[in-house]
N, C-alpha and C positions, 0 to 999 in steps of 0.2 A: 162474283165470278160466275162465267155462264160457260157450263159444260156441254157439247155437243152429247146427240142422245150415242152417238160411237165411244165418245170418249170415257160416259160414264161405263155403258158393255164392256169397256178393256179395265176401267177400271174398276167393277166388280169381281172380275175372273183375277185382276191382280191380288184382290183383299182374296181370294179362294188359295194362294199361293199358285197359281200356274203362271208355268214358264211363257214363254214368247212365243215357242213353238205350238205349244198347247191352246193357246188364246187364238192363236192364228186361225188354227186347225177349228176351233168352236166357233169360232166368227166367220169363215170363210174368207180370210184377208191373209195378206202375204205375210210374211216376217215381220218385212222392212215399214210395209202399211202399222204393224202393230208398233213397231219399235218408235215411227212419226207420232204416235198417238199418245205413246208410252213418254217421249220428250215433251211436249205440250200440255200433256198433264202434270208432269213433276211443274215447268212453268208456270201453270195457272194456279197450282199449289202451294210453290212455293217448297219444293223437296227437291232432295239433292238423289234419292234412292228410293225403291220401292216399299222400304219400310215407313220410311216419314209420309210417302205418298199413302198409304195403306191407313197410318194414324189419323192422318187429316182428315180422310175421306169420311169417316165418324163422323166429322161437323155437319157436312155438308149432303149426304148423300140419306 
């Protein structure tokens, strides 16, 4: 599974516990940008929520 170098950025601040807003605001991207980003990853993960997405990330990251 091949993560874009964005997707891994959102999902680092996710393993940090920040919100949607918070990660927007750190990455200079909109909400809705984070939230695309935020579905695509649980995808390539295989996670239903930010927790499992968070667990996984362990393996891979």
């Amino acid at each position: 599974m091949e993560l874009t170098p964005r997707e891994r950025d959102v999902l680092l601040l996710l393993r940090m516990g920040k919100t949607n807003k918070e990660i927007a605001s750190d990455l200079d991207l909109s909400i809705n940008t984070v939230k695309t980003h935020t579905k695509n990853l649980f995808a390539k993960l295989g996670a239903q929520n930010r927790t499992q997405a968070t667990l996984k990330s362990y393996d891979i990251l």
